[in-house]
Structures are given as structure tokens and as C-alpha cells.
N, C-alpha and C positions, 0 to 999 in steps of 0.2 A: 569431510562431506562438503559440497559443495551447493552454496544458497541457489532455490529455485529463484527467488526474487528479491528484492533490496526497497525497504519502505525508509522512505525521504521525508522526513518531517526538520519545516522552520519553525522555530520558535524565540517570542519575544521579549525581552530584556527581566519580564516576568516569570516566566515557564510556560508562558501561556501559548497553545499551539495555532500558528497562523495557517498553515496550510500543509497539507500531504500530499505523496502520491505514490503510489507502488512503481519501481525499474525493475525491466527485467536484466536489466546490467547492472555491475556496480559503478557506481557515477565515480570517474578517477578527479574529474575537474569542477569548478563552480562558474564556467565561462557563462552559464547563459543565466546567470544575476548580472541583470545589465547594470545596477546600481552598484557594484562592489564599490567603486569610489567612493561615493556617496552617504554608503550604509554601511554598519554591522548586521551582519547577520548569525546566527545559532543557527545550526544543522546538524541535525542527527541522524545517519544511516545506520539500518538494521538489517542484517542478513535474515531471509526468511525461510524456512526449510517445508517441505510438504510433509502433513501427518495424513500415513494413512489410518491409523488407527483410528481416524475422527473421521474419516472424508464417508460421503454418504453417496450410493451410488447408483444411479437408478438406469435401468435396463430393457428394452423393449417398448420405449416411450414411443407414440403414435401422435400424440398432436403433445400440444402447449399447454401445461396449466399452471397459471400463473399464480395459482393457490397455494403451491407447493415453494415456490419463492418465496413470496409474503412471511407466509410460516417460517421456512426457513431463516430470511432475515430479520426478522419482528416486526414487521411491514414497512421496510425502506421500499 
């Protein structure tokens, strides 16, 4: 099976996570950490797969409610 997406998380000498971001590729290189010199860094890539058995899907939508968002992420 092949990942729909690749979540990129750094993290610090701790475990403690500095920052993410979802690829929709798999990152092959670390070129654009301009500090490699510099720094150590911790990286860890995660292949991500789609679940349909969870995905929620709504149909016939006419305008925007942004209620249904909220909800859904617990109000990010």
C-alpha cells in the first residue's frame, strides 16, 4: 500500500517536539535545514494511509458552516 502523506516531525535532544508538517511526498533529502553544519537534528518521518472507515462525508453542502468544523476538530 502506498502512503497518501508523510508527517515530518523534529524533535529535541529531549523528545520534545519542535515542530511538524504533513508531505505529500516522501522527503528523500534534509537539504533545506540550512543549519545542518551547525545543528543536530532528530527527524522522524511517518507514512500516512487514508481510513475510510473513519472519514465523515458530507454531501449536498450549500453554503459553509463552520460549526461543523469546530465540532469536528474540538474547536482548533
Amino acid at each position: 500500500m502506498i502512503p497518501d502523506a508523510w508527517l515530518v516531525e523534529e524533535l529535541d535532544s529531549n523528545g520534545q517536539l519542535v515542530w511538524k508538517m504533513i508531505a505529500f511526498f516522501e522527503p528523500t533529502e534534509l537539504s533545506w535545514f540550512k543549519d545542518l553544519k551547525t545543528q543536530k537534528h532528530n527527524v522522524t518521518i511517518t507514512p500516512l494511509y487514508k481510513n475510510e472507515k473513519e472519514s465523515k462525508h458530507y454531501d449536498g453542502i450549500k453554503k459553509y458552516d463552520s460549526k461543523k468544523l469546530v465540532e469536528a476538530n474540538m474547536g482548533l
